[in-house]
C-alpha positions in Angstrom: -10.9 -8.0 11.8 -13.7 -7.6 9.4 -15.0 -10.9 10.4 -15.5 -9.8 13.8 -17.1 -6.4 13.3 -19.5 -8.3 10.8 -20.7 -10.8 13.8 -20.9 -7.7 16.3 -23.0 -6.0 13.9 -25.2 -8.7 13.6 -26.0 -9.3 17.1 -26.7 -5.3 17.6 -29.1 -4.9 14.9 -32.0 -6.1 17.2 -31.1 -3.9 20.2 -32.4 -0.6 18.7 -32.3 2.1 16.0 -29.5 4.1 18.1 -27.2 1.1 18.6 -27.8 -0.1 14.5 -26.8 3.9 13.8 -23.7 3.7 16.2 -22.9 0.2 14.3 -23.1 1.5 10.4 -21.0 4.5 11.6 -18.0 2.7 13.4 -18.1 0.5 10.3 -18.2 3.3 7.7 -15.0 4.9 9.3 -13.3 1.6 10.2 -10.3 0.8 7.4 -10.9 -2.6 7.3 -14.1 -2.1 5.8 -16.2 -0.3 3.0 -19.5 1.4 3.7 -20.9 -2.1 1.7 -19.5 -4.1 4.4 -16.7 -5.3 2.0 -13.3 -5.7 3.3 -10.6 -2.9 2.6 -7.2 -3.8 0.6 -6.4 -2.9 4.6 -8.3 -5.4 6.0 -8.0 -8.0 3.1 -4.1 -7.7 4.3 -4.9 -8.3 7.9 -6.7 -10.8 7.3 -4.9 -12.4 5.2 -1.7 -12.1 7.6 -3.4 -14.4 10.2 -4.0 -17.0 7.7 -0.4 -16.7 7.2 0.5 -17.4 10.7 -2.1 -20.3 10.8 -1.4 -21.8 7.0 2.8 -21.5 7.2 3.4 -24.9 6.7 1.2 -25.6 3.8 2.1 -22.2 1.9 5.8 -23.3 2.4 6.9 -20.5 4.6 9.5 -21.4 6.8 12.0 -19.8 9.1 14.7 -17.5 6.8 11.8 -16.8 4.6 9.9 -13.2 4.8 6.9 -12.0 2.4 5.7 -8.9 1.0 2.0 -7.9 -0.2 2.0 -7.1 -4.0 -1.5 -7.1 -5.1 -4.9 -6.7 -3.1 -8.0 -8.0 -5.0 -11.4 -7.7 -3.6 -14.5 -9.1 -5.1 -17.8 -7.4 -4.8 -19.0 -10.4 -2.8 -15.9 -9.6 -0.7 -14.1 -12.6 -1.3 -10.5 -11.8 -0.8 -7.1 -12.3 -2.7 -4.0 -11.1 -2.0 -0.6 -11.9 -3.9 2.7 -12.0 -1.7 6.3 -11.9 -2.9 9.0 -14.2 -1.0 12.4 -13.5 0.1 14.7 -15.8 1.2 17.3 -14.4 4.3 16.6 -11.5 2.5 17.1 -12.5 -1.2 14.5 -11.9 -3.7 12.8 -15.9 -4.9 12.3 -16.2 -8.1 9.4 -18.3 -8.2 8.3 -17.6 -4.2 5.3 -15.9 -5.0 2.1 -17.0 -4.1 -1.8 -15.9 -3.6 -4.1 -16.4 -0.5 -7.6 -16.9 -1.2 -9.9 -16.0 1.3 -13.5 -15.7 2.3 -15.7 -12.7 2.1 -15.3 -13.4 6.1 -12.0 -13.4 6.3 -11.4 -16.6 6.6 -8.7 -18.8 4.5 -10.4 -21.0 1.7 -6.8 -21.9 -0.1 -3.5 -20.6 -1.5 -1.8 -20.8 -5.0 2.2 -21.1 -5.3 3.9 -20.8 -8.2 6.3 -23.4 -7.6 6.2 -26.3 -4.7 10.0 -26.3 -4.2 11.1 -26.0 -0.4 13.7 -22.9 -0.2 16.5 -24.3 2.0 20.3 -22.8 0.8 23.3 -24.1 2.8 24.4 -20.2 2.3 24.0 -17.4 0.2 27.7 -16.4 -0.4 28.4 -16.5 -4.5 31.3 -18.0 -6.0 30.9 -15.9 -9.3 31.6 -12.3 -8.9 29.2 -9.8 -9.5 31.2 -8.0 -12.2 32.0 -11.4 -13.7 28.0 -11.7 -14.0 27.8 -8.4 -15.6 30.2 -9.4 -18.5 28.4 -12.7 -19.2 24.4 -10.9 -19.1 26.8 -8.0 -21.8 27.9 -11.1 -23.9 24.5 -12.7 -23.8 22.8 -8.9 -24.9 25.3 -8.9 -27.4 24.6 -12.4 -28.7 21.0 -11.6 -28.9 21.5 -8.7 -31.0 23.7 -10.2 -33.6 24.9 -7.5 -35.8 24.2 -4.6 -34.3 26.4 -2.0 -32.8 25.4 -1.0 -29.3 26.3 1.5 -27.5 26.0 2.8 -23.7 26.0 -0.2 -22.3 25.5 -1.1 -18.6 24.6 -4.0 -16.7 23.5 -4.6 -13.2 23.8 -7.8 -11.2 21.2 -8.8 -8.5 21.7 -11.9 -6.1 18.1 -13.9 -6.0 17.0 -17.0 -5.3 15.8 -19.2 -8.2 13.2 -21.7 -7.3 12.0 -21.2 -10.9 14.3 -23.8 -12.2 14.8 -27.2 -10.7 16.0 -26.9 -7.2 16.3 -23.6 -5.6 19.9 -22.4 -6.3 21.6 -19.1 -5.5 21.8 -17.0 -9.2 22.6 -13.6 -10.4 19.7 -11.3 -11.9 21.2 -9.3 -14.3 19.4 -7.0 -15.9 22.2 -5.8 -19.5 20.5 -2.6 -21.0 21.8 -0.6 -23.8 20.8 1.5 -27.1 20.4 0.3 -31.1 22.8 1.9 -34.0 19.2 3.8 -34.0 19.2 5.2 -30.1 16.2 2.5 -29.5 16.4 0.3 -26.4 17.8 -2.3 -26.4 17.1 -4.7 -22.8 17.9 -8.4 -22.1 17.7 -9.9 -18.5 20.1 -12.7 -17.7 19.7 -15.4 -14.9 23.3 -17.0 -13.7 24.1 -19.6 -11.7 26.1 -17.6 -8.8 27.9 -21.2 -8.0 29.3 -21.9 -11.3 28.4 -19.1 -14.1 26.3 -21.3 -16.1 23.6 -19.7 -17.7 20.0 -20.4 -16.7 17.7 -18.9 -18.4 17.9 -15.3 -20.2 15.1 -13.2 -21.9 14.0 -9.6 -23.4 13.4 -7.3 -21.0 11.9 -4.2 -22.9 8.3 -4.3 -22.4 6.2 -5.7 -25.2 2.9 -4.3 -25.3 0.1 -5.3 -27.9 -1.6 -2.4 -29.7 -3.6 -2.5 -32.9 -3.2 0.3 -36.3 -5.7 1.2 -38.9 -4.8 0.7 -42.0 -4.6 1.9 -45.4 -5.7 -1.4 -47.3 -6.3 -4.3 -44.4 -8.4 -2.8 -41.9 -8.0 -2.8 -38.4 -5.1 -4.9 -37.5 -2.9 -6.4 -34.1 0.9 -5.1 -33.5 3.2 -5.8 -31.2 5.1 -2.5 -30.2 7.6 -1.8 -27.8 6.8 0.4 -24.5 10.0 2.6 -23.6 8.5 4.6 -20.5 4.8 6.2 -21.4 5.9 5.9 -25.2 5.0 3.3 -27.4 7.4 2.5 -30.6 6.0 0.9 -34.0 9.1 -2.0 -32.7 8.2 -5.4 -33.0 10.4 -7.2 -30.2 8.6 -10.4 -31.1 9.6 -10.7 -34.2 13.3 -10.1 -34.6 12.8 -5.7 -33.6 11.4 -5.3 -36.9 10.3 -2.0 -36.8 9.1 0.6 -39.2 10.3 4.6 -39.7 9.0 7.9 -41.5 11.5 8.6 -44.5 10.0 12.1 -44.0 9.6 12.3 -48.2 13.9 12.5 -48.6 15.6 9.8 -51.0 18.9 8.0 -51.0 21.8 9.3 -53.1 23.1 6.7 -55.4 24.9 6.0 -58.0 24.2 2.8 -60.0 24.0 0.4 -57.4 26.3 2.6 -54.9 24.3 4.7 -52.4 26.6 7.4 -50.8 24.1 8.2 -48.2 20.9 6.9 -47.3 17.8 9.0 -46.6 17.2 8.6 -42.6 14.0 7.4 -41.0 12.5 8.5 -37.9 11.0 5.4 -35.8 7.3 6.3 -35.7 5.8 6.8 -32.1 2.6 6.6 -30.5 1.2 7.8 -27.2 -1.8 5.3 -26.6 -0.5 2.0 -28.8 -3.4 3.1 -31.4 -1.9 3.9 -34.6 -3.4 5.1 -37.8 -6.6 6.4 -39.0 -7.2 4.3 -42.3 -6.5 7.4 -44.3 -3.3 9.2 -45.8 -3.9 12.2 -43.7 -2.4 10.1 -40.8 1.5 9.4 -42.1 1.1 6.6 -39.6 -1.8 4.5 -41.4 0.9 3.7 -44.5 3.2 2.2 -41.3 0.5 0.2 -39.8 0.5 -1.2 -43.5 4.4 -1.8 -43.9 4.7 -3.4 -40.2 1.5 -5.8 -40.6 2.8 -6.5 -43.8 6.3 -7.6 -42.1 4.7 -9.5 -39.7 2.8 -11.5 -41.6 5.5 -12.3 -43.8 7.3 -12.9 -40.6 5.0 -15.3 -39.7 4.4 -17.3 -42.7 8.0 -17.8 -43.4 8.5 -19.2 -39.6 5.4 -21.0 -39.3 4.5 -22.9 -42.7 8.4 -23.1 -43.4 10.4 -23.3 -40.5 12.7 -20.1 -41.1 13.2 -17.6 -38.5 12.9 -14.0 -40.0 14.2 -13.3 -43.7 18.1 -14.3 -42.8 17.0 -17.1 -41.2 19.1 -15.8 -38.3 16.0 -14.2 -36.2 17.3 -10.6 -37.1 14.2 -8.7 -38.5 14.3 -6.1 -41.1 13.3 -2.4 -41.1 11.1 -0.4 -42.9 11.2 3.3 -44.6 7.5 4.6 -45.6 7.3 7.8 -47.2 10.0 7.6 -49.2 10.7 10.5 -52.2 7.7 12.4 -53.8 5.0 10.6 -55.3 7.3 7.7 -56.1 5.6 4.8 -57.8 8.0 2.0 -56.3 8.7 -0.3 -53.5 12.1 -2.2 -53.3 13.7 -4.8 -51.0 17.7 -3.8 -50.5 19.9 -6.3 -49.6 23.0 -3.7 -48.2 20.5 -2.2 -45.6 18.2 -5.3 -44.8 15.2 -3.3 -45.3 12.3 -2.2 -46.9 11.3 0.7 -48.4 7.7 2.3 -50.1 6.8 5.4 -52.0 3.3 6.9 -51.7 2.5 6.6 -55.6 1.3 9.6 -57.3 -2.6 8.9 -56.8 -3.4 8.5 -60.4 -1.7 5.2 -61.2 -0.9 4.0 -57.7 -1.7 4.9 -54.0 0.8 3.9 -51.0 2.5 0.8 -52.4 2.1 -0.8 -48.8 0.0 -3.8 -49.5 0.2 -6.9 -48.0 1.1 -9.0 -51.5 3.7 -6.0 -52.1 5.1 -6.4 -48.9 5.1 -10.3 -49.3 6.7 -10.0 -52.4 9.9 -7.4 -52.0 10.8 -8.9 -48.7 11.1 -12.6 -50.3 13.6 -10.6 -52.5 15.7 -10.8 -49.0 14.9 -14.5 -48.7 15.7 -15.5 -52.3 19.6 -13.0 -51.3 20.3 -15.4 -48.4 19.3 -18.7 -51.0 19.7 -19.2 -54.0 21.0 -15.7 -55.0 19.2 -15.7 -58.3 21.2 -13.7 -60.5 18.7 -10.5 -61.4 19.1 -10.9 -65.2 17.5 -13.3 -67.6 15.7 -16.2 -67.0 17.2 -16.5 -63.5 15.4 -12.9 -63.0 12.1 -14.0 -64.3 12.6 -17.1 -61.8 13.7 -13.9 -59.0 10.9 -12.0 -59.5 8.6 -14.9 -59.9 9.4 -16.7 -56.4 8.8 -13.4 -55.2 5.0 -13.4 -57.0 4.7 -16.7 -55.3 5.6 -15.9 -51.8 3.7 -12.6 -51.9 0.5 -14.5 -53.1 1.4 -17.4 -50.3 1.7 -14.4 -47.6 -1.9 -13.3 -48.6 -3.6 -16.4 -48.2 -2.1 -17.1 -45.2 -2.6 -13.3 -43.4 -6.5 -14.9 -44.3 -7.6 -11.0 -43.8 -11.6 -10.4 -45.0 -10.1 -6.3 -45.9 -7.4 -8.1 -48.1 -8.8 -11.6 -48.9 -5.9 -14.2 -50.6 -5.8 -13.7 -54.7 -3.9 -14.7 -57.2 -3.8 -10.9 -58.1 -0.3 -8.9 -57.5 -0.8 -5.3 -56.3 -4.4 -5.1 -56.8 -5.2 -3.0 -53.6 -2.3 -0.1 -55.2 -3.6 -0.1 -58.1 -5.9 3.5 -59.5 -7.8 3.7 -62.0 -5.4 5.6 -64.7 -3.3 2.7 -64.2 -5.8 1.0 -66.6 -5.6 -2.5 -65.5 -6.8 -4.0 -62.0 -3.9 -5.3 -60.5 -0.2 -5.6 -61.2 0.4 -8.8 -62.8 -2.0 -11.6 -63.0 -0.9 -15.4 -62.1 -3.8 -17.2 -63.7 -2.5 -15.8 -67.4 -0.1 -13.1 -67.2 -0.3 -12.0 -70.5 -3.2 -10.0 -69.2 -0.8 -7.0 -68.0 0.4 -6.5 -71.7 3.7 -7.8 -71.5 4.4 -11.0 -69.4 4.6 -14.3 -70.9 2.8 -16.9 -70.5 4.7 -19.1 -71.8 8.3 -20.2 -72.0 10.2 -20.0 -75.6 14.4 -19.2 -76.3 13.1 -15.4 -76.1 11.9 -15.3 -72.5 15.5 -14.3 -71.2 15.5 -11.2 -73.3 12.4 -9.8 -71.4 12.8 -7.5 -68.6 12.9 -9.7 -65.1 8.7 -8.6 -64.4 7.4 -10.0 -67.4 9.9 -13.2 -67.9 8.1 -14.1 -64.4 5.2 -14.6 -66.2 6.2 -18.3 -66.9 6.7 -19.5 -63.7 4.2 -17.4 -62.2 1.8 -19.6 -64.8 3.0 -23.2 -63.5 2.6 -22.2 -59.5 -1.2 -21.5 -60.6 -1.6 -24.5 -62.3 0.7 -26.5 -59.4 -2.1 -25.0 -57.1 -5.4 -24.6 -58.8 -4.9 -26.5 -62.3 -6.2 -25.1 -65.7 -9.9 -23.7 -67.3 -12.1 -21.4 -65.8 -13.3 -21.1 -62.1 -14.4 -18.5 -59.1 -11.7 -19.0 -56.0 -12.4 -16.4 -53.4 -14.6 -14.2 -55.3 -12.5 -13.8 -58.3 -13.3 -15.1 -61.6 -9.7 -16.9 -63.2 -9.4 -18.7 -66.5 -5.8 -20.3 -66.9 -5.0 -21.9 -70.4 -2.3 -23.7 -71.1 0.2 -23.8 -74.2 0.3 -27.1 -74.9 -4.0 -27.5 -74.8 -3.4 -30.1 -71.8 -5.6 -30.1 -68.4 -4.0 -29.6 -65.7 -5.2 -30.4 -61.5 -3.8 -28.6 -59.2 -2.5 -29.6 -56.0 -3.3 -26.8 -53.5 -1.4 -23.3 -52.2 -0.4 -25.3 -49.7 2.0 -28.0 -51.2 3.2 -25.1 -54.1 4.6 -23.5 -51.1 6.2 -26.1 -49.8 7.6 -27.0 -53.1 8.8 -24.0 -54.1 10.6 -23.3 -50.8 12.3 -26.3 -50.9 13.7 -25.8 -54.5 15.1 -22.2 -53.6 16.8 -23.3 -50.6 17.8 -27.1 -51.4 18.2 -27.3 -55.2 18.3 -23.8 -57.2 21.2 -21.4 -57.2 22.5 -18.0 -59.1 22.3 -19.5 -62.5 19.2 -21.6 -62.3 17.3 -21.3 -65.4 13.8 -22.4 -66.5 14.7 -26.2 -67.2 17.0 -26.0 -64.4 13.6 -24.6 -62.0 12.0 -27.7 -63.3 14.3 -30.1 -62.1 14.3 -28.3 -58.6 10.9 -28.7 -58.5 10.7 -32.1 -59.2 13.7 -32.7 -56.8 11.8 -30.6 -54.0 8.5 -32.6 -54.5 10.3 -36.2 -54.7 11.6 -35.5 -51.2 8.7 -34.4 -49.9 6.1 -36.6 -51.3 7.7 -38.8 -52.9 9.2 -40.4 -56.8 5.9 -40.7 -59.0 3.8 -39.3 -56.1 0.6 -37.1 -57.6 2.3 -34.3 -56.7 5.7 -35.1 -58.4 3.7 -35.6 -61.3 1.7 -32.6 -61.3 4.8 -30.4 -61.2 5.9 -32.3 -64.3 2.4 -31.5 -65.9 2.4 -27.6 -64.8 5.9 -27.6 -66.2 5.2 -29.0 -69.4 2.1 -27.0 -69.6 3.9 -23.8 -69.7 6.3 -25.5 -72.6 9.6 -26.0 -69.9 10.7 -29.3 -70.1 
């Protein structure tokens, strides 16, 4: 062992130049060490199998059990590590794995176990079937993708030991594989109890892998992709297989609200999990756009509100970028749960795949599977507003310096023949030309962007108040029509508010005096009956004349 050879060597290095030569060289050919003296992954493993035989007890190896190497580390000090899988009468443990720590001698310093269980089985004959395994792991894939169809299906049992949870039990490893409506892989693993058929423990099996995308309008940003062998797809497994495709330019064939076919999208796929350049020459920079711009949304929904993805079921959405020729639009549809961006023209708008715009069609989806706000009138303004709100809201919380929060919609798509810096303007609407500030009997004859003007006015005042003031760099000055001051209350509670109106109080007919008493509804449960914030949504409302 290395150990010995390093003693030996030691004790020769004073009996001449010829025996110190003859040393070295033995040691430079030796496996079980380097040139440095440093122990090889060969003789880390032999070393480390003695410790075995003189550390069984503590490690928890007993008779039945058998262990494999997995992993050799060796420092440059040539301290040792070496990582062992366990089986138990031949049965893979789940949780039997453990590392042996040892000197750069050779010697045993300590060993880490993942779990502390003793492994003792009366037998390791299952009472559930291994086809009856493969059904349930089928069922629990199936369950886990919830409205998809799947097809090719297969599913292959393994009997382990599972010291992982609780006792060690005999279980069924199942690993339930199959493809999307889309051809994409679709994985889950499933853990049975192989006495009774209860389920255990199941989860994703598809690798997630963590790449990063430049893009057009937020810099360089994280994504979570999905690896499917040495290919990485712009898949987000974390977050409901949201995932984003190339619309390759084509369009959807409608009529009125009927689409007879809908143009196709090609997932988009990377080689190294870097995607993008920043620029438009690189179709992939406008997808690192539309997926961040998912995820954040993602995100804020499930963490500041509770709600898990834009159905509240978990499911994600898709994405279509590059949609049509020089199409000035981005739109949210209901029938296919996804999104879908043109690239602008370049004169009025670039790629409209900024983070506000992606905030703000995909609460379209969330407002669908709420209220349902009927897209006409003043229940459209109140559509298209909550929709303002919650794209602003995604902003702040993203907190990116390439796309710092705003009360600004569309600013970043904005070009300079569109004459005006941003889309619409919270703070005072009236500053795009056509959106009302306030409300009067006329509102509901304006088209569903500019009748948001008046609800988009009280969430500014809800959350910064009235008069002029710099918030992030940007210069606002919000009056209001009935020459009152108003404090605001911060993003913060306006989103909580707002969400719990949509999803509590408002539904398909909800109109402006109807949003009011939502509000107020919302903010009594959460703060409270003549609370400062129940009466600052009464002052925001009044100061955009709803009462």
């Amino acid at each position: 062992m290395s150990r010995t050879r390093h003693i030996r060597g030691t004790r020769l290095a004073t009996a001449g130049i010829a025996a110190t030569a003859a040393t070295l060289l033995a040691a430079a050919l030796s496996p079980a060490a380097h040139a440095d003296g440093r122990p090889t992954r060969a003789g880390a493993i032999e070393n480390a199998a003695t410790a075995l035989l003189d550390h069984a007890a503590s490690i928890g190896i007993t008779a039945g059990q058998g262990t494999a190497v997995r992993d050799v580390i060796v420092d440059k000090d040539g301290t040792q590590h070496v990582r062992y899988d366990r089986t138990y009468k031949q049965l893979p443990v789940l949780g039997g794995d453990f590392v042996v720590h040892l000197a750069p001698n050779g010697s045993y310093r300590s060993a880490d176990r993942a779990v502390r269980n003793r492994i003792s089985l009366a037998n390791v004959t299952p009472s559930l079937s291994a086809p009856k395994a493969a059904d349930l792991a089928v069922n629990a894939l199936r369950a886990a993708n919830l409205g998809e169809t799947l097809h090719r299906i297969t599913a292959k049992p393994q009997l382990v030991v599972d010291a992982l949870h609780g006792a060690p039990k005999l279980a069924w490893r199942t690993n339930a594989v199959a493809q999307d409506s889309l051809g994409n892989p679709v994985a889950r693993t499933v853990l049975t109890d192989a006495r009774t058929g209860t389920q255990i423990d199941a989860w994703d099996s598809i690798e997630t892998a963590t790449g990063d995308g430049q893009s057009l309008y937020s810099g360089t940003v994280p994504l979570e992709t999905t690896q499917s062998g040495s290919t990485y797809q712009l898949k987000d497994p974390t977050r409901g297989n949201t995932y984003t495709g190339d619309a390759a330019n084509k369009t959807d064939t409608c009529f009125g609200s009927v689409c007879l076919s809908r143009a196709p999208s090609t997932l988009f796929t990377d080689s190294d999990n870097h995607w993008g350049s920043g620029t438009t020459a690189d179709r992939s920079s406008a997808a690192v756009d539309a997926q961040y711009g998912t995820n954040m949304t993602w995100d804020y929904y499930k963490n500041v509100h509770g709600r898990n993805g834009i159905g509240g079921d978990g499911k994600g959405s898709y994405n279509r970028v590059h949609y049509g020729n020089n199409y000035n639009n981005a739109f949210w549809d209901d029938n296919c749960f996804c999104m879908t961006y043109g690239d602008g023209d370049g004169t009025t708008f670039g790629p409209l795949v900024a983070l506000d715009v992606a905030g703000h069609e995909m609460s379209h989806g969330v407002t669908s599977k709420t209220a349902a706000l009927t897209y006409s009138g003043e229940s459209g303004g109140l559509n298209e507003a909550t929709s303002d709100i919650f794209g602003t809201l995604v902003e702040w919380y993203a907190n990116n310096p390439s796309d710092p929060g705003d009360y600004l919609i569309g600013e970043k798509i904005v070009r300079s023949g569109f004459g005006k810096s941003a889309l619409r303007y919270m703070d005072k609407p009236s500053k795009d030309g056509n959106s009302a500030d306030c409300w009067s009997s006329s509102v509901g004859n304006l088209d569903v962007h500019y009748s948001s003007g008046v609800a988009n006015h009280f969430a500014y005042l809800l959350a910064e108040g009235s008069g002029a003031k710099t918030i992030n760099g940007v210069g606002y000055d919000s009056p209001t029509c009935n020459g009152s001051t108003v404090t605001g209350i911060g993003r913060d509670k306006l989103g909580q508010i707002w969400y719990r109106a949509l999803t509590v109080y408002m539904t398909s007919s909800t109109k402006y005096a109807g949003a009011r008493t939502a509000t107020l509804s919302a903010a009594k449960d959460l703060y409270g009956a003549g609370s400062t914030e129940y009466n600052a949504v009464a002052a925001a409302w009044s100061a955009v004349n709803v009462s």
